[in-house]
C-alpha positions in Angstrom: -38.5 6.3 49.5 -35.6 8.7 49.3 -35.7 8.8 45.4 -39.6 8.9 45.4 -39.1 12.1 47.0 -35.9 13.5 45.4 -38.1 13.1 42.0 -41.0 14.7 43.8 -38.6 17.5 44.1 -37.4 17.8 41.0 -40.9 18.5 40.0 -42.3 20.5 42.5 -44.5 23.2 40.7 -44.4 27.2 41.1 -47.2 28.0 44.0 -47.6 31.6 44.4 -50.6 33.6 43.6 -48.7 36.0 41.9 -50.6 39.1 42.7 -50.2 42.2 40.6 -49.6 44.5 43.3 -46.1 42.3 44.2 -43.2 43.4 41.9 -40.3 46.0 42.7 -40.7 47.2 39.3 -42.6 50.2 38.1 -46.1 49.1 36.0 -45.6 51.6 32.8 -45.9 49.7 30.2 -49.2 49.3 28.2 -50.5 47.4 24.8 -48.8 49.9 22.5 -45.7 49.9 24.8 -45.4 46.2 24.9 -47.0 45.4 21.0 -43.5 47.7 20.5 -41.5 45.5 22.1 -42.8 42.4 20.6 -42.9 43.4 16.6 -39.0 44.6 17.8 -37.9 41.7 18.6 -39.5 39.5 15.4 -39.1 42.2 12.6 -35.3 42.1 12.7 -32.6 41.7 9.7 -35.2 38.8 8.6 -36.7 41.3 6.4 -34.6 42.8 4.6 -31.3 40.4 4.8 -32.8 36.7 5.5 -35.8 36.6 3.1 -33.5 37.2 -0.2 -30.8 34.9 0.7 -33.5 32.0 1.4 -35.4 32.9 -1.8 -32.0 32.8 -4.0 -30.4 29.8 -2.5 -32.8 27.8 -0.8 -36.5 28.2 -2.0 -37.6 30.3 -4.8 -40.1 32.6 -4.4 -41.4 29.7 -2.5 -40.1 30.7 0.4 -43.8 32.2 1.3 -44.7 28.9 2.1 -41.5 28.2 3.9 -43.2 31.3 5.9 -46.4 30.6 6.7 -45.2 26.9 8.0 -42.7 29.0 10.5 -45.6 31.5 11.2 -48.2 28.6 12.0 -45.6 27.4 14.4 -45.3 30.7 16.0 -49.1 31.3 15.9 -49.5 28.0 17.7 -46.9 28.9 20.4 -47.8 32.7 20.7 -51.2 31.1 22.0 -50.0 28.9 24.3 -48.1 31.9 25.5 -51.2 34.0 25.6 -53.2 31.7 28.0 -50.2 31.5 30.2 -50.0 35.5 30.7 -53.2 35.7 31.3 -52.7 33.5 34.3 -49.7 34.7 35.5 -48.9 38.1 35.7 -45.1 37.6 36.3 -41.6 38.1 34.3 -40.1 35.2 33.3 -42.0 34.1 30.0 -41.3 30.7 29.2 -39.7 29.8 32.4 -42.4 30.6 35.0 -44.9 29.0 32.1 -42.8 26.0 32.7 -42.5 26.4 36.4 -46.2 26.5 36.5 -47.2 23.4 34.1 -44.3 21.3 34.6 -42.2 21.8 37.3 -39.0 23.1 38.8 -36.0 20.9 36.4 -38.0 21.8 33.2 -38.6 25.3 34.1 -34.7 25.6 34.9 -33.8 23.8 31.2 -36.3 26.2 29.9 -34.7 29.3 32.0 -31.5 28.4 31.0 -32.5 27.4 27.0 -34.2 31.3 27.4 -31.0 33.4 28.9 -28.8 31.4 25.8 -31.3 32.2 23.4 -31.4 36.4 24.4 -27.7 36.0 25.1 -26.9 34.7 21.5 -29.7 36.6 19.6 -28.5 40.0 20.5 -24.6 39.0 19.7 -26.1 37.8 16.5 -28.5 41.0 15.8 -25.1 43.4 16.7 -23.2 41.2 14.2 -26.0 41.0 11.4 -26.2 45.3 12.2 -22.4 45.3 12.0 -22.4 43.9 8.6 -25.0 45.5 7.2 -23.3 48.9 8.0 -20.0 47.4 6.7 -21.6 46.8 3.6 -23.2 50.0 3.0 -19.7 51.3 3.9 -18.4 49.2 0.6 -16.0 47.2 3.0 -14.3 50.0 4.6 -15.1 49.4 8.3 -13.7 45.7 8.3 -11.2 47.0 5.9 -10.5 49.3 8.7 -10.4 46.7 11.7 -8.3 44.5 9.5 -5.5 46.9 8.8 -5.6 47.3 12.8 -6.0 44.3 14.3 -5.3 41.7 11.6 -6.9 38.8 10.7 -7.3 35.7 13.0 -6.3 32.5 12.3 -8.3 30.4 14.7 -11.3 28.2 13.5 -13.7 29.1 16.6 -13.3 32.4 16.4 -14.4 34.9 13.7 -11.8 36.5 11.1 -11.6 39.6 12.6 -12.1 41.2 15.8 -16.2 43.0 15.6 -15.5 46.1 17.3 -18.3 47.6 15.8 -20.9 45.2 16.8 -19.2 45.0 20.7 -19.8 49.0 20.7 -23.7 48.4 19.5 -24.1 45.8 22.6 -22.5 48.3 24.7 -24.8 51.4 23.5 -28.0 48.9 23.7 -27.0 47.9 27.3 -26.7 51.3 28.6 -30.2 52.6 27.2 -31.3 49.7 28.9 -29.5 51.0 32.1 -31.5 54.2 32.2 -34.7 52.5 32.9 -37.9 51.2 31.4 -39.4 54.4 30.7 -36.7 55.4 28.3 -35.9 52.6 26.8 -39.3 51.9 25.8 -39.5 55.3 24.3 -36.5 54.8 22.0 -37.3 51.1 21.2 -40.8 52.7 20.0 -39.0 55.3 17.9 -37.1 52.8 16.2 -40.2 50.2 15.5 -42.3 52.8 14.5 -39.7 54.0 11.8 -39.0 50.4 11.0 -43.2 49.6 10.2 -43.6 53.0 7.9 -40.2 51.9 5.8 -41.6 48.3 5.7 -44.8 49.8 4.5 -43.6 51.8 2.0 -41.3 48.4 0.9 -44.5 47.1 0.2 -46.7 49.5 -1.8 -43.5 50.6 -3.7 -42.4 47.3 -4.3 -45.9 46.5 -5.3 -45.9 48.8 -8.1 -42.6 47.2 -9.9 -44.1 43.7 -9.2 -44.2 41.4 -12.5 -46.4 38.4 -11.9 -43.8 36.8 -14.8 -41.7 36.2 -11.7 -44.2 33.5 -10.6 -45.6 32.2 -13.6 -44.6 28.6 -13.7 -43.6 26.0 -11.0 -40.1 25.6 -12.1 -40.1 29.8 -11.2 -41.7 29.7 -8.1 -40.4 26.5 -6.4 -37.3 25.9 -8.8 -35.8 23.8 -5.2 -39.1 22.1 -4.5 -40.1 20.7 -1.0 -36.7 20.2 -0.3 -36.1 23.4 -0.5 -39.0 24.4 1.2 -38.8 22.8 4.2 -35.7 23.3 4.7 -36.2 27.0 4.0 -38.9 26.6 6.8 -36.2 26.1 9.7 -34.2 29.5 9.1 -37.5 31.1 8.2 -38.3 30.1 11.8 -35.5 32.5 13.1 -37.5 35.6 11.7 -40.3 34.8 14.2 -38.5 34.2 17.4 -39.2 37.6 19.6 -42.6 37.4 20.6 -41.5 36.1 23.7 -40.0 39.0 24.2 -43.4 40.5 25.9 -44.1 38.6 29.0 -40.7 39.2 30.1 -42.4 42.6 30.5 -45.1 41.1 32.7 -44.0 43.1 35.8 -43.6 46.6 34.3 -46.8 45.7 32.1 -50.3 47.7 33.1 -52.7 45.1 33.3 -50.3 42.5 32.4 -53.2 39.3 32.6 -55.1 41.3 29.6 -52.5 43.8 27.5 -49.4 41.0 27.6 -51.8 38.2 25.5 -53.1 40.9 23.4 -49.6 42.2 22.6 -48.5 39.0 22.2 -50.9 38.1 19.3 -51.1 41.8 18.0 -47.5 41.6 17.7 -48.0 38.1 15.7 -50.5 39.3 13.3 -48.5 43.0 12.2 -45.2 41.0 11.6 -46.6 38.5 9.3 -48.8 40.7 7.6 -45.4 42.6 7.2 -43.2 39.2 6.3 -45.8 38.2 3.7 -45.8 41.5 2.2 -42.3 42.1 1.7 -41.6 38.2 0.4 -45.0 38.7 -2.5 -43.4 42.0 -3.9 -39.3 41.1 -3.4 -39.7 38.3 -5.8 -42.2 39.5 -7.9 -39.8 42.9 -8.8 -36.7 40.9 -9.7 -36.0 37.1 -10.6 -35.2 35.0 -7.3 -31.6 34.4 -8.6 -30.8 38.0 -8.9 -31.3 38.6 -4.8 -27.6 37.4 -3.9 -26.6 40.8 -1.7 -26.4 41.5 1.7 -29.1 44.1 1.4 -30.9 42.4 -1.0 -34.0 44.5 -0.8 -32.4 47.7 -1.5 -30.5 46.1 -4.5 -34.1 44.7 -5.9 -34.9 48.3 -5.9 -31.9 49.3 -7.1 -32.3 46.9 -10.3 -35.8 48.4 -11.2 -34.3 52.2 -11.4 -35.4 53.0 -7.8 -32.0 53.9 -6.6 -33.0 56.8 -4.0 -35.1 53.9 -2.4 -32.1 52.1 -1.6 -31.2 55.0 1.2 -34.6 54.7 2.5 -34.4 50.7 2.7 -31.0 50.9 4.7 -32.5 53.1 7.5 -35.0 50.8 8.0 -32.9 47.9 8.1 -30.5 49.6 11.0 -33.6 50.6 12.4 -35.1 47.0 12.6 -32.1 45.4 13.7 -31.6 48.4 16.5 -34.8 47.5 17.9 -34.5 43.7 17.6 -31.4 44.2 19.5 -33.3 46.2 21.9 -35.6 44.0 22.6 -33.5 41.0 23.3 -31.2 43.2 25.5 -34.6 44.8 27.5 -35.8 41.1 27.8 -32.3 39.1 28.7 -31.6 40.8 32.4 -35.8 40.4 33.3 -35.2 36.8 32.6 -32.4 36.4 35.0 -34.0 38.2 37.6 -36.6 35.8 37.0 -34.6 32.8 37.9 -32.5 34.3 40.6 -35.6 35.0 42.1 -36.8 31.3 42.6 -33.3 30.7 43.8 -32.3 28.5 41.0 -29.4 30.8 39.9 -26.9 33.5 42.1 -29.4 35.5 44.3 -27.1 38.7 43.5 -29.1 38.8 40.4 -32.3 39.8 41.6 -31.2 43.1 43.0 -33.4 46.1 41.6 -31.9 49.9 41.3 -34.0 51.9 43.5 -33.6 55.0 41.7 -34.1 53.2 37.8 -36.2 50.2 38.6 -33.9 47.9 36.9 -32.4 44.6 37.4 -28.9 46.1 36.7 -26.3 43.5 38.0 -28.5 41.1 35.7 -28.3 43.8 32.6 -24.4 44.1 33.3 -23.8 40.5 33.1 -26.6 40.1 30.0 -24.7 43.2 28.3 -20.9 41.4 28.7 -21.8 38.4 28.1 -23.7 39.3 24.6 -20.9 42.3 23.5 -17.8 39.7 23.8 -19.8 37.0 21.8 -20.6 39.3 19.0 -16.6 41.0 19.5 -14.7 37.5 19.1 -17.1 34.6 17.5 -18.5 34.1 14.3 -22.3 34.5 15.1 -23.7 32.0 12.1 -22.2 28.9 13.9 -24.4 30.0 16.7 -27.8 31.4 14.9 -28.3 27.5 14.9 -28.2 26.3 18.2 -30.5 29.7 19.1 -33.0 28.4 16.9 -33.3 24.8 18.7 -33.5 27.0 21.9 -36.1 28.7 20.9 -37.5 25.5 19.9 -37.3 23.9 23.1 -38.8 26.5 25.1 -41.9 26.5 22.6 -42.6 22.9 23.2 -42.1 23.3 27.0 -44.7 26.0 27.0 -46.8 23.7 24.6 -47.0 20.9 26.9 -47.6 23.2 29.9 -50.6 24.2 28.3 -52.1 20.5 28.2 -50.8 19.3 32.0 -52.3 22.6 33.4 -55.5 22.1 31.5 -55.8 18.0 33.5 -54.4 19.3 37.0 -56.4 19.0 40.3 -58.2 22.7 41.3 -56.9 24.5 44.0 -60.5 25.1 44.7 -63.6 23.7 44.0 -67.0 25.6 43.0 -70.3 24.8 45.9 -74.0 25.6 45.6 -74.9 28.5 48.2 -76.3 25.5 50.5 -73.1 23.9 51.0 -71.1 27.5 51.4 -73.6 28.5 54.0 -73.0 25.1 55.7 -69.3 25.6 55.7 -69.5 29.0 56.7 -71.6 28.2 59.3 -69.4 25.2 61.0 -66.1 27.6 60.7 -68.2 30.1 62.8 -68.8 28.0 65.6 -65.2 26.6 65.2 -64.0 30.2 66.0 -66.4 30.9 68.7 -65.3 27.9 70.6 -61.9 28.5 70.8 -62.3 32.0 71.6 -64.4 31.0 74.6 -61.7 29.4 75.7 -59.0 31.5 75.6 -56.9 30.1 73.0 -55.0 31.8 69.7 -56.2 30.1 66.6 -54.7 29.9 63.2 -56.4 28.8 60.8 -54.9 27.6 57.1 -57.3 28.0 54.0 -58.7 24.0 53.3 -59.7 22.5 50.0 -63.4 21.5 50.3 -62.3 18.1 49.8 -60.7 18.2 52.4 -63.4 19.3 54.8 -65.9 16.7 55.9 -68.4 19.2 56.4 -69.8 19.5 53.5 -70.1 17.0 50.4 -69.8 18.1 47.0 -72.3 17.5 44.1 -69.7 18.6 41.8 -69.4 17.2 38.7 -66.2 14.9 37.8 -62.8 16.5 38.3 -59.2 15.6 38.0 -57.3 13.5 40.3 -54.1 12.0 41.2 -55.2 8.8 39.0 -56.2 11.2 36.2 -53.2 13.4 36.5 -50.8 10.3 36.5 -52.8 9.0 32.9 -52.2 12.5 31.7 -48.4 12.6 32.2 -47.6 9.5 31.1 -50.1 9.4 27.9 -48.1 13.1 27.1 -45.0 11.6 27.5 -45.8 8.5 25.2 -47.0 11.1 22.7 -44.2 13.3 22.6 -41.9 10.3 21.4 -44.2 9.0 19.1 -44.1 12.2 17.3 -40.2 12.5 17.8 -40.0 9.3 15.6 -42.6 10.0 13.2 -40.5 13.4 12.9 -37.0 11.7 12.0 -38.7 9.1 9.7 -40.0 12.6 7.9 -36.4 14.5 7.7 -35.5 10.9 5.9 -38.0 10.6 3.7 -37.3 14.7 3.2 -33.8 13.9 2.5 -33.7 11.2 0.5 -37.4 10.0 -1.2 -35.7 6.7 -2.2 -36.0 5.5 1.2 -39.4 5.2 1.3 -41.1 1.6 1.3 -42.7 -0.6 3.3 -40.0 -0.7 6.0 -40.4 3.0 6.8 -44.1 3.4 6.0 -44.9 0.1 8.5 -43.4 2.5 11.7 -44.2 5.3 10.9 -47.8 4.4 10.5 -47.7 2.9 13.5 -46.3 6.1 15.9 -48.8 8.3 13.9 -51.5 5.3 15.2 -49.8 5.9 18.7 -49.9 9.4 18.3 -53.4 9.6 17.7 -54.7 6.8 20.3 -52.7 9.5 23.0 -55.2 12.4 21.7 -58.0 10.7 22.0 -56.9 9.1 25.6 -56.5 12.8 26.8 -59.6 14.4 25.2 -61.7 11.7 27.8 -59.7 12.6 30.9 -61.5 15.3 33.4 -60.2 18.7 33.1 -60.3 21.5 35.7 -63.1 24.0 35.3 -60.2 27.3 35.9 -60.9 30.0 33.4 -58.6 33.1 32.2 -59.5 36.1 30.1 -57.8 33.7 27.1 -57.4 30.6 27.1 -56.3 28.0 24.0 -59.1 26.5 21.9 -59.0 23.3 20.9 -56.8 21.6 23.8 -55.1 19.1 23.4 -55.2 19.2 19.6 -53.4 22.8 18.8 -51.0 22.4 21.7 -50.2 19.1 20.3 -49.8 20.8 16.3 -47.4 22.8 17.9 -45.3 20.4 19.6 -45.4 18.2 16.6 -44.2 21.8 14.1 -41.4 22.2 16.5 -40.5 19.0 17.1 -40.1 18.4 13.3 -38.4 22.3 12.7 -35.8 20.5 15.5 -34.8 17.7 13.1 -33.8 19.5 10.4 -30.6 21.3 12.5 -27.4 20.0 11.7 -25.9 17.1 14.3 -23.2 19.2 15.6 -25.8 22.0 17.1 -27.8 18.8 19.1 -23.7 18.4 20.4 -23.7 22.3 20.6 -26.7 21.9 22.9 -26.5 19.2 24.8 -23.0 20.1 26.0 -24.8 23.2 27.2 -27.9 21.9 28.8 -25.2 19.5 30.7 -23.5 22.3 31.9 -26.8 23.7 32.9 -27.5 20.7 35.1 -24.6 21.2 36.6 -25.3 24.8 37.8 -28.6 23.1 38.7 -27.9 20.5 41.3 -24.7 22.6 42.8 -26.7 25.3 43.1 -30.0 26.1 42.3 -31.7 22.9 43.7 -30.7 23.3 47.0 -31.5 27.1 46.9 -34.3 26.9 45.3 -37.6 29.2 47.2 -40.0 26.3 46.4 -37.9 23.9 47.8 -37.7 26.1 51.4 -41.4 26.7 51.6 -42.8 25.2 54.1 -45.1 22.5 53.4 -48.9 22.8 54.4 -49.3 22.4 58.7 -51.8 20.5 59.8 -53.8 21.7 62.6 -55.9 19.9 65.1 -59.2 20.9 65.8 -61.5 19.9 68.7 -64.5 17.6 67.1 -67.6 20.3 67.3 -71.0 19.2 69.3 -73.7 17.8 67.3 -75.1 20.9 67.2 -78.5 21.9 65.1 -78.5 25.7 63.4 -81.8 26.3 61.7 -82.7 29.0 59.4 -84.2 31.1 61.9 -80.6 30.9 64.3 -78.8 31.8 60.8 -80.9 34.9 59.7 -80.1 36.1 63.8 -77.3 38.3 64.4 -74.2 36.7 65.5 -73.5 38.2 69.1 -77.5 37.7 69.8 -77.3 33.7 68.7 -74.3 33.7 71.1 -75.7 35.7 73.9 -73.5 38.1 74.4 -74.5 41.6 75.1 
């Protein structure tokens, strides 16, 4: 009995109505505020760093395709992301997603899979910006650091101490400090300057594009799939910042309508822009010729454009600014988030009066972030922020299909039976009022009532919800092993034959029955101003996408990251389970009621006036 209902715990689910109107924070933010924050946080040193080094080393000119399989992933999971904001108007992104279709453990491993990912990605974004600059600087400013600092010898560690990229953590941190309103006017600045260079990328770069560059398949895909696919995972890293946006949730206008249209504005602009870039970068030069840092500005550079090469750079710094901006604007909300349910230190979720800001959270956020980038070398680490990323898709994913099978808070009457029920809680009231008692009353499922029986037509319960889970679960490692069996085959193509075709035939068998057990289970009838098509089918794409982008990681980030979640669980049970708000709310109270007289109202007595049926003067 006792570990029936330490489980139960474990997955208790988030229960507030979030309202709107509840949120310390100032509502400022609308769709053009938080589309801002969103294309900030995905067009980053992707563009004009990550694109040329896949496309000389990994892919080709194939690397498009490497693109569009990262951006169908995203597209999938911006979705899910989408419906959920539309339900719940609160910060926390991924987590209270989680929270809300899952339960309190996964939302934690989600929270604290979220917090590493910001943590890491601005440490990473102020490292990439540090080395771009260094670059443009021919070597001078690590040439610099060197000569004062030295080099350092340990293998953990990076070779030199980053006090450039520390400094751009610390500046980031401290616009964030001086509240939402003017961080969101610099972050837009910086993206807006970011889009018109990326534009003129494209239209320039489209007039120096040779379609020679593409002309066969040994030119376009010269590292075939292999290549492609694995291209795929670290072209998966350019579209992680969408998430960015609900984090906004409580500072957003609207937030149930402009976060999910942000969200998928945000989307569409930065692929567009991706695409764009990729077509004319290998188009103007050979793929094997885009070995630089700043290999855009040196494709330009090698077609006689060289003033373009300025113009390109303050782009660049610009996009990785406002990627940087982004993760450190999204990192503190998150926090507060979590300290909020009580899952992490409650010190966390104390708001500046004066700038509206979680500041003890954007403190910590800031530190944490500026002595990663300061004393580690960030590429061991891009890595295990990828899987993170990962993880919180597919938790999100799968929130999205539970949610869409769970019992209604509420169910939908004819008139006849409202009136009914009205009616009966009318004379409930008047009775104890004639005898002098308080009432309190709590708010009943109809179900629950006797009064009235529902003509409803089939709707999820405990039975149905229980099929749901487990078919889910079954699915998810279905597709896990069909997944590995993949990376294999991906890997090495002599290892397919019938041993490794028999199973994974069979999981894809096991996948499929799963589908086609969920798509005959009730679902609920709740409705939100966007909701995902196609459920379960897309959500399941999209688990399947990231649960196959999360085989193709290196075994030492899986350690990386499971020595971290353990940790996490740690915090968990010392901590936040005990102190966690869901777990102190008190559970419904049952209150007694004195059976009512058989007692007949007819249409007449229900058209009178209330104080004339009773007859009181």
């Amino acid at each position: 009995m006792y570990g029936y209902k330490f489980i139960e715990s474990l997955t208790r689910r988030k229960t507030d109505d979030f309202a709107q109107s509840d949120t310390p924070f100032k509502r400022c933010m609308n769709v053009f505020d938080l589309t801002a924050l969103g294309i900030g946080g995905l067009i980053d040193a992707g563009l004009y760093v990550v694109i040329g080094q896949l496309a000389h080393s990994v892919a080709g000119p194939a690397v498009i395709v490497s693109f569009l399989i990262a951006a169908v992933a995203s597209l999938l999971a911006g979705m899910n992301y989408a419906e959920f904001s539309s339900r719940v108007s609160r910060s926390g992104s991924g987590y209270i997603y989680t929270y809300v279709g899952m339960g309190e453990i996964w939302a934690f491993v989600t929270g604290w899979c979220m917090i590493t990912e910001y943590v890491l990605s601005a440490a990473s974004l102020a490292s990439a910006c540090s080395e771009y600059i260094n670059f443009l600087s021919n070597g001078s400013v690590y040439k610099f650091f060197e000569d004062s600092f030295g080099l350092w010898q340990a293998p953990a560690l990076s070779e030199l101490p980053d006090l450039l990229a520390f400094t751009l953590v610390f500046l980031a941190t401290m616009i964030i400090c001086l509240g939402v309103k003017e961080s969101k006017t610099i972050l837009d600045v910086t993206v807006f300057a970011n889009l018109l260079i990326a534009t003129f990328v494209i239209f320039a770069g489209a007039y120096h594009a040779n379609a020679y560059n593409w002309s066969t398949l040994e030119k376009f895909a010269p590292y075939g799939w292999t290549g492609i696919f694995k291209a795929a995972s670290s072209c998966f890293y350019c579209f992680i910042g969408f998430d960015t946006i609900p984090s906004a949730s409580e500072e957003a206008v609207n937030p149930k309508v402009s976060v999910p249209l942000a969200i998928l504005l945000s989307l569409g602009i930065s692929l567009f822009v991706y695409i764009g870039v990729i077509v004319v970068l290998t188009m103007m030069v050979p793929y094997y010729q885009l070995k630089d840092l700043a290999p855009v500005a040196a494709a330009f550079a090698k077609r006689g454009f060289a003033a373009s090469t300025y113009i390109v750079s303050v782009g660049a710094l610009c996009a990785m600014l406002s990627s940087l901006l982004a993760a450190c604007f999204a990192t503190p909300r998150l926090i507060y988030a979590v300290a909020y349910d009580g899952l992490i230190f409650g010190c966390f979720t104390k708001i500046n009066k004066d700038r509206q800001v979680p500041l003890r959270a954007v403190a910590v956020s800031g530190v944490l972030s500026a002595l990663l980038a300061f004393l580690f070398n960030m590429q061991q680490l891009v890595e295990m922020m990828a899987i993170m990323t990962l993880i919180t898709y597919t938790m999100v994913s799968i929130s999205v299909i539970l949610t869409r099978y769970q019992k209604n808070p509420q169910w939908v009457c004819y008139e006849e039976q409202l009136l009914e029920r009205t009616q009966s809680w009318l004379r409930t009231l008047l009775k104890k009022r004639r005898r002098g008692k308080n009432v309190n009353y709590k708010k009943l499922p109809l179900s629950e009532s006797d009064s009235v029986t529902t003509t409803c037509h089939a709707s999820p319960s405990e039975c149905s919800n229980t099929i749901v889970n487990v078919t889910v679960f079954v699915m998810i490692l279905s597709m896990f092993a069909v997944c590995v069996y993949l990376r294999t085959w991906m890997t090495n193509s002599e290892n397919i034959d019938a041993f490794t075709i028999f199973p994974v035939a069979l999981y894809s068998s096991i996948t499929i029955a799963c589908l086609i057990v969920l798509l005959f289970q009730p679902r609920n009838s709740a409705t939100f101003s966007f909701m995902v098509p196609c459920v379960p089918l897309l959500p399941s794409l999209s688990i399947f996408i990231n649960t196959f982008l999360m085989t193709l990681f290196q075994t030492h980030t899986y350690i990386k990251c499971t020595i971290w979640i353990t940790i996490g669980m740690f915090v968990y049970f010392l901590y936040g389970y005990h102190n966690s708000i869901e777990g102190k709310r008190p559970k419904s109270v049952e209150l007694e009621f004195e059976p009512l007289p058989s007692i007949p109202v007819t249409q007449t007595d229900a058209n009178l006036p209330l104080k004339k049926r009773n007859g009181d003067k």
